[in-house]
VOMI-640103 format. One record per residue (C-alpha): residue number from 1; residue in one letter; x, y, z. Coordinates in nm, 3 decimals. Example, Ala and Ser with C-alpha at 12.3 -4.5 7.8 and 13.67 -1.06 7.14 Angstrom:
2
<nr 1, rest a, px 1.230, py -0.450, pz 0.780>
<nr 2, rest s, px 1.367, py -0.106, pz 0.714>
This chain:
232
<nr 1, rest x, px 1.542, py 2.430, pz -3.099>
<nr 2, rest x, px 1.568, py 2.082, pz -3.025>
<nr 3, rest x, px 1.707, py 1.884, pz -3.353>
<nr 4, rest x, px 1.552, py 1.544, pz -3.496>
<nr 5, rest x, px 1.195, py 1.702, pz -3.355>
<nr 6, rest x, px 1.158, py 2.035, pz -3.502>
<nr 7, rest x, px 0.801, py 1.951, pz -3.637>
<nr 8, rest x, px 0.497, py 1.846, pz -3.464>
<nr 9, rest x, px 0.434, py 1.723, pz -3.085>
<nr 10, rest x, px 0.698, py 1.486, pz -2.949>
<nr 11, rest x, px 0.715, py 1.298, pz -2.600>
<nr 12, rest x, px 1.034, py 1.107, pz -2.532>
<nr 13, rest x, px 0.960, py 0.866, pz -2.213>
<nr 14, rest x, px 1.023, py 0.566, pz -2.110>
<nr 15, rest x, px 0.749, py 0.278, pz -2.069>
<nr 16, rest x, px 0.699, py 0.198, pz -1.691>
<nr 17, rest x, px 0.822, py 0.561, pz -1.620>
<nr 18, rest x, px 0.503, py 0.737, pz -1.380>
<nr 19, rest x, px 0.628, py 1.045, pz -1.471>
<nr 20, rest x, px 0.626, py 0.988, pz -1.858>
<nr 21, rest x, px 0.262, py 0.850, pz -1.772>
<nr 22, rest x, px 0.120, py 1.187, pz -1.612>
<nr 23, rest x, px 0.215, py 1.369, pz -1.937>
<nr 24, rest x, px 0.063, py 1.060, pz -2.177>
<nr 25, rest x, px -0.236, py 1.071, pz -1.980>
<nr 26, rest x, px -0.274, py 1.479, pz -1.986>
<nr 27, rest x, px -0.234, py 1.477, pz -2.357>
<nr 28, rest x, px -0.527, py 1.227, pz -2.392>
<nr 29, rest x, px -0.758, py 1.380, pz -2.205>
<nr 30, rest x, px -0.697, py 1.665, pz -2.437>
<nr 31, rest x, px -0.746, py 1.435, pz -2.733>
<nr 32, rest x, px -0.377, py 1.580, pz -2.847>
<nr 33, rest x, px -0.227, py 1.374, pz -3.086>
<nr 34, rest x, px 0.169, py 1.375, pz -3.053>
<nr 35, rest x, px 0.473, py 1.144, pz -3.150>
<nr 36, rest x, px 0.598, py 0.880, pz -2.895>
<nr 37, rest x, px 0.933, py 0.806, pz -2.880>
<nr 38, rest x, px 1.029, py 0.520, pz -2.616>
<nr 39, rest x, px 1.408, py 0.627, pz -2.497>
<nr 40, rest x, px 1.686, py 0.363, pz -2.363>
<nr 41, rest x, px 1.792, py 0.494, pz -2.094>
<nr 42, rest x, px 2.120, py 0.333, pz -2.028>
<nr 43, rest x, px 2.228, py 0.472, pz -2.380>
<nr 44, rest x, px 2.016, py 0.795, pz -2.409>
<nr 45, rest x, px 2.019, py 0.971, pz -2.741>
<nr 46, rest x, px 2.155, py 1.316, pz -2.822>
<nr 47, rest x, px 1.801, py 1.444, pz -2.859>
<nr 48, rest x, px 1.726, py 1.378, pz -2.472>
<nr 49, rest x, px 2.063, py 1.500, pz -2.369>
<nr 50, rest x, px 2.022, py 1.819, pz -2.584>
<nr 51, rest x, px 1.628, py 1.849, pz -2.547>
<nr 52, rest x, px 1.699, py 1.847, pz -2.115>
<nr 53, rest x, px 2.069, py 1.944, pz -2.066>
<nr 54, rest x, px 2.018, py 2.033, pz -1.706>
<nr 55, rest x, px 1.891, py 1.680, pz -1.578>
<nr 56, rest x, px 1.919, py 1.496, pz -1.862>
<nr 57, rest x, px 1.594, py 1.269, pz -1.791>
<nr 58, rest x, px 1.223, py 1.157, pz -1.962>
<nr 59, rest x, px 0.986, py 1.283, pz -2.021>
<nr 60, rest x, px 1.033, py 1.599, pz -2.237>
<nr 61, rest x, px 0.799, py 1.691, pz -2.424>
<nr 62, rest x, px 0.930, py 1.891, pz -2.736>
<nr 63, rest x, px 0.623, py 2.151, pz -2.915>
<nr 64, rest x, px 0.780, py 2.222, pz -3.256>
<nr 65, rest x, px 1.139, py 2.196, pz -3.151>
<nr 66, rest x, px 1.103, py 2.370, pz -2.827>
<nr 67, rest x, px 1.157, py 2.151, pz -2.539>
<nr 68, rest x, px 0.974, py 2.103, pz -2.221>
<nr 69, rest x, px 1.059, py 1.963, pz -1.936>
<nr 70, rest x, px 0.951, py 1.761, pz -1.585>
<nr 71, rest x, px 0.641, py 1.560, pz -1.540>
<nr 72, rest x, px 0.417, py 1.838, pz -1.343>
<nr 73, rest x, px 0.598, py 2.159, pz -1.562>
<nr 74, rest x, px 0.462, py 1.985, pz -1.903>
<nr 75, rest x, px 0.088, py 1.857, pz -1.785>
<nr 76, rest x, px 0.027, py 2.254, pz -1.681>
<nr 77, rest x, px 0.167, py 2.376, pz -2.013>
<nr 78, rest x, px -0.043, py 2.093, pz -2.169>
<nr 79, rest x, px -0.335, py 2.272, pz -1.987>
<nr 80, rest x, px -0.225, py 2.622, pz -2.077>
<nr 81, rest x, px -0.166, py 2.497, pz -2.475>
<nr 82, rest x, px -0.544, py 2.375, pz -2.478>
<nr 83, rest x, px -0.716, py 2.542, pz -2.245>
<nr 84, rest x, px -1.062, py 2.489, pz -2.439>
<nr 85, rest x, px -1.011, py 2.108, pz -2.411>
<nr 86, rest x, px -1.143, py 1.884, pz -2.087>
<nr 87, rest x, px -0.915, py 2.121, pz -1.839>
<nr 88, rest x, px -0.718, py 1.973, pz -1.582>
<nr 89, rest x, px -0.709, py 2.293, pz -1.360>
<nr 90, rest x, px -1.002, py 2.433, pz -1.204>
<nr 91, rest x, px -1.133, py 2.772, pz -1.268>
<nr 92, rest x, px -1.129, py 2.941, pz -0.943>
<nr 93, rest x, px -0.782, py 3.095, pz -0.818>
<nr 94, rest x, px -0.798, py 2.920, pz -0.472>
<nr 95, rest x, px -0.888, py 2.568, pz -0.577>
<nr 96, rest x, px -0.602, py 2.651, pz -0.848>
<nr 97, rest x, px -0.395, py 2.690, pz -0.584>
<nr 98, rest x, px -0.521, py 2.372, pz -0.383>
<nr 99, rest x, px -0.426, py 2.130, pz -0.667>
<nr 100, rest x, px -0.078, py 2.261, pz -0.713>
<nr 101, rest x, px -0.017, py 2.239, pz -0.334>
<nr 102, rest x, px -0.179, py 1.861, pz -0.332>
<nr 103, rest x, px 0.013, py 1.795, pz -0.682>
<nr 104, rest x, px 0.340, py 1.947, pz -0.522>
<nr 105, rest x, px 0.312, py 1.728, pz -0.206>
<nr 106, rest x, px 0.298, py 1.454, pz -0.398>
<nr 107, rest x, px 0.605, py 1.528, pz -0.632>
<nr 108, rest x, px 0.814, py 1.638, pz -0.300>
<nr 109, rest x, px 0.688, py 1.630, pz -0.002>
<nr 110, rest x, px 0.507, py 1.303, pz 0.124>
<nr 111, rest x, px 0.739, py 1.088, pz 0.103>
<nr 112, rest x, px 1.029, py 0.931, pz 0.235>
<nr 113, rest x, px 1.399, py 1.137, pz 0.240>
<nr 114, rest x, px 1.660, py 1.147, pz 0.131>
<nr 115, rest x, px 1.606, py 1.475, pz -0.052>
<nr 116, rest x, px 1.495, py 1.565, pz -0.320>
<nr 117, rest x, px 1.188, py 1.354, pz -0.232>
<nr 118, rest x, px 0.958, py 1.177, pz -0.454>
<nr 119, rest x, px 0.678, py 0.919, pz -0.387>
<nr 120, rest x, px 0.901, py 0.721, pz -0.655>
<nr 121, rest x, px 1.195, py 0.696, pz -0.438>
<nr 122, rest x, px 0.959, py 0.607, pz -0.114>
<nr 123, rest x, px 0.830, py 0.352, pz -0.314>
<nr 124, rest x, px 1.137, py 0.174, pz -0.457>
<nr 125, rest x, px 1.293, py 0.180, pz -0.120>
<nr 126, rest x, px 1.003, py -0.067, pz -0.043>
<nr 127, rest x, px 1.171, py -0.349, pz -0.350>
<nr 128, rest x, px 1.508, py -0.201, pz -0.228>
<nr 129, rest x, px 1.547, py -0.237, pz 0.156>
<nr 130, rest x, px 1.511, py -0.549, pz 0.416>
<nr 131, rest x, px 1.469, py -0.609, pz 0.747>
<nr 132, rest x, px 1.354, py -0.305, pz 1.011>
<nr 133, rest x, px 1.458, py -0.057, pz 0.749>
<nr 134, rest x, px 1.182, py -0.215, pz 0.492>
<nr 135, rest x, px 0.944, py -0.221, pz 0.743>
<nr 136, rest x, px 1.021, py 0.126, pz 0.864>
<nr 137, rest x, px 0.965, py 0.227, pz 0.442>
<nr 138, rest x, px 0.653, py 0.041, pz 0.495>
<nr 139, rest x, px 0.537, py 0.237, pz 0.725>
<nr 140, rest x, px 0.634, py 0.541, pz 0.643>
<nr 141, rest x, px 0.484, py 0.479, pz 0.271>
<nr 142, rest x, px 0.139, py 0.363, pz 0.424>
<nr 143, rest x, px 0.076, py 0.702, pz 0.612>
<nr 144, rest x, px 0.176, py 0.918, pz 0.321>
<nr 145, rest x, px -0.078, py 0.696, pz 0.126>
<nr 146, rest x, px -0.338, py 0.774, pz 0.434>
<nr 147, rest x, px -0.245, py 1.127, pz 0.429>
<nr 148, rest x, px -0.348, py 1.149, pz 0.045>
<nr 149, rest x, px -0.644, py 0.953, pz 0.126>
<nr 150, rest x, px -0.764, py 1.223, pz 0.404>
<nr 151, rest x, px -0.774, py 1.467, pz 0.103>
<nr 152, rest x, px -0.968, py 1.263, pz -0.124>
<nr 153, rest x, px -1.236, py 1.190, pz 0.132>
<nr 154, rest x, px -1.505, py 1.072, pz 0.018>
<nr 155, rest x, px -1.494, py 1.233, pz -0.340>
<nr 156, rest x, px -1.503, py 1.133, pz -0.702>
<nr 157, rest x, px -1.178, py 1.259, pz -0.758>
<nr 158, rest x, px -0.932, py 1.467, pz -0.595>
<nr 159, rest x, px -1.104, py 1.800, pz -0.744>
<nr 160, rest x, px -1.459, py 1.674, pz -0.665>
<nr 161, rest x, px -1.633, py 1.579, pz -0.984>
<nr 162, rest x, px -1.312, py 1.686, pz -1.205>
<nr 163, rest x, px -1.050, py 1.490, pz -1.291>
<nr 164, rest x, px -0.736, py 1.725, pz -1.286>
<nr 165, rest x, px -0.396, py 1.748, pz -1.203>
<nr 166, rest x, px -0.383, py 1.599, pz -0.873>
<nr 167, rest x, px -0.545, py 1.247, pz -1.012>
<nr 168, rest x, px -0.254, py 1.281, pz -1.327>
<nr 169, rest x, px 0.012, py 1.373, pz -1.066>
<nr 170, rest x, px -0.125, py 1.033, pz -0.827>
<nr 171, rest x, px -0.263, py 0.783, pz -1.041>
<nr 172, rest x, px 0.084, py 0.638, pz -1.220>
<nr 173, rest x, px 0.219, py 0.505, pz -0.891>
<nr 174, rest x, px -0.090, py 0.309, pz -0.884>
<nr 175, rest x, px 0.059, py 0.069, pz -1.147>
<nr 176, rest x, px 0.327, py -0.003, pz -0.919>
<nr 177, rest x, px 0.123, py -0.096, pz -0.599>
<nr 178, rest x, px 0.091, py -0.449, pz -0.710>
<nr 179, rest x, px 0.448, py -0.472, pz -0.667>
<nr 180, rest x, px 0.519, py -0.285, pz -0.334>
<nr 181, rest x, px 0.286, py -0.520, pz -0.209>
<nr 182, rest x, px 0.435, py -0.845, pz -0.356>
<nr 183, rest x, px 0.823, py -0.675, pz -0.156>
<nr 184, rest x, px 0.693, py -0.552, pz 0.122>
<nr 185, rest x, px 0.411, py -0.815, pz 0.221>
<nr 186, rest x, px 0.138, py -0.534, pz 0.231>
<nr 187, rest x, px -0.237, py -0.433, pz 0.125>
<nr 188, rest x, px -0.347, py -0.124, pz 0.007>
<nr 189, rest x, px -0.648, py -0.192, pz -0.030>
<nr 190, rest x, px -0.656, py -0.283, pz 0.361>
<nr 191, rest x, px -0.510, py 0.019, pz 0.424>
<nr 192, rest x, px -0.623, py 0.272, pz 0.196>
<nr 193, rest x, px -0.946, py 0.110, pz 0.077>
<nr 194, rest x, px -1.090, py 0.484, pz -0.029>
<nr 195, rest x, px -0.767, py 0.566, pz -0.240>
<nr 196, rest x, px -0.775, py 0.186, pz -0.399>
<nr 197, rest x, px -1.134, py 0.296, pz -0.510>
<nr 198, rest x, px -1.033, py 0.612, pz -0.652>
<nr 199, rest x, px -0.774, py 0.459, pz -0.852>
<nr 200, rest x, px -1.031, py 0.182, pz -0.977>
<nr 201, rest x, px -1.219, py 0.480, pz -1.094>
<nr 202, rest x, px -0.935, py 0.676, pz -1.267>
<nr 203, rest x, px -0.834, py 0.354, pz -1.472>
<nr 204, rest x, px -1.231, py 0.358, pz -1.602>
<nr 205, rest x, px -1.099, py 0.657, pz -1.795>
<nr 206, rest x, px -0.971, py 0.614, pz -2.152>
<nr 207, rest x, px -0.658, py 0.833, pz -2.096>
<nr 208, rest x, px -0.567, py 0.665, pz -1.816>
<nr 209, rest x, px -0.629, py 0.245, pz -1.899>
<nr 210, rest x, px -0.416, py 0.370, pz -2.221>
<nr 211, rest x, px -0.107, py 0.539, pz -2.017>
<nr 212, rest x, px -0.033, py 0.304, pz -1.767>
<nr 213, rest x, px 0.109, py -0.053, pz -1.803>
<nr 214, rest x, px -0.012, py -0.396, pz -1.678>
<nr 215, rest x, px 0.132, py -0.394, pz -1.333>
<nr 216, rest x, px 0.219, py -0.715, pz -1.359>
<nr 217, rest x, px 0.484, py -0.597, pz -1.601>
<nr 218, rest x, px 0.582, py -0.365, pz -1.377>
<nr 219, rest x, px 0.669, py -0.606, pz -1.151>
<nr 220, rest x, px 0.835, py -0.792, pz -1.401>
<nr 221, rest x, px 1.017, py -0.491, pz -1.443>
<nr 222, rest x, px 1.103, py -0.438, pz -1.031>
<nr 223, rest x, px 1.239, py -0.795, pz -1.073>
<nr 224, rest x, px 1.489, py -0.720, pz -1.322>
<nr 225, rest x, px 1.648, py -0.453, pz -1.140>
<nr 226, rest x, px 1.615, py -0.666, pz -0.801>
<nr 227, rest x, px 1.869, py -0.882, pz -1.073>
<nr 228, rest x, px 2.057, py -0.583, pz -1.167>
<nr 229, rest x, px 2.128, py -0.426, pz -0.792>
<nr 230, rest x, px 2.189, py -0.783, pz -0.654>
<nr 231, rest x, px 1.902, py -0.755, pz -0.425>
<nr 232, rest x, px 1.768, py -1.094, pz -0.360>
């Protein structure tokens, strides 16, 4: 049992977090209501650090003092909690299967290394690096984007006509583009114009123009820890 959230639903996150985002925007499209609580995390608080002792990170999301933790882990127990609400997995076994693979690339594989990789790291290295090594990020970041784009084709969303766990898994990172493109000089919507359109639809949806922040925040945010790493 987690203390100081034995009762009720209880997400600690951080604001600009993507991963924090997939789990706000899963629990709205179930119409869950649950407690926010908006961690520090330079000073985290006992209930994070006892809540998720292995890695110590947002989100968890804690169900009546029983924690649960990493981004993908909770949006599929979210799902499993309420299955009779707007599910985010589809029916059949094999396209089951397809959106954990596509939601598992995401998460690990497309991207840049160092292990463990995560499109998070490929895209900070973008605000991070200079030079040939930027541009190399660049590059590398602008054919995993093309390589998500292949799957989407030319549907609604990445499930077809459902929006499931691949969109939730995807569609945080969005809110960051704006900023990968102010450091790294370059346009998604040049050169991903079919993924820029998906995310324009995703952000139509309630749950999701409710989860994720202004990106010009976000690059507000990228700005301040340009500041704090001394990266001019």
């Amino acid at each position: 049992m987690a203390e100081g959230a034995s009762e009720g639903l209880v997400l600690l996150d951080f604001w600009v977090s993507p991963f924090g985002q997939r789990c706000r925007i899963a629990l709205a499209e179930k119409g869950v209501e649950y407690e926010y609580r908006e961690e520090n995390l330079r000073d985290k608080s006992p209930l994070l650090l006892k809540s998720n002792p292995v890695h110590k990170k947002i989100p968890v999301l804690i169900d009546h003092g029983k924690p649960v933790c990493e981004s993908l882990n909770i949006v599929q127990y979210i799902d499993e909690k309420w299955p009779d609400r707007a599910p985010l997995l589809p029916a059949d076994p094999y396209a089951r299967a397809e959106a954990r693979f596509w939601a598992d690339l995401v998460e690990k594989k497309v991207c840049i290394p160092p292990p463990p990789p995560r499109m998070y790291e490929s895209g900070t290295k973008l605000w991070k690096l200079k030079g040939e090594a930027q541009e190399e990020a660049t590059k590398e970041f602008i054919e995993m984007l093309k390589l998500l784009e292949g799957e989407l084709g030319d549907k609604k969303y990445f499930g077809g006509e459902m929006f499931g766990l691949v969109d939730i898994a995807l569609i945080p990172f969005t809110a960051w583009f704006y900023s990968y493109e102010a450091c790294a000089k370059l346009s998604t919507e040049k050169e991903v114009p079919k993924l820029v359109a998906w995310g324009k639809r995703c952000r139509e949806r309630e749950s999701v123009s409710k989860s994720l922040p202004d990106p010009l925040k976000v690059y507000e945010f990228v700005c301040f820890l340009k500041k704090v790493y001394g990266i001019e």
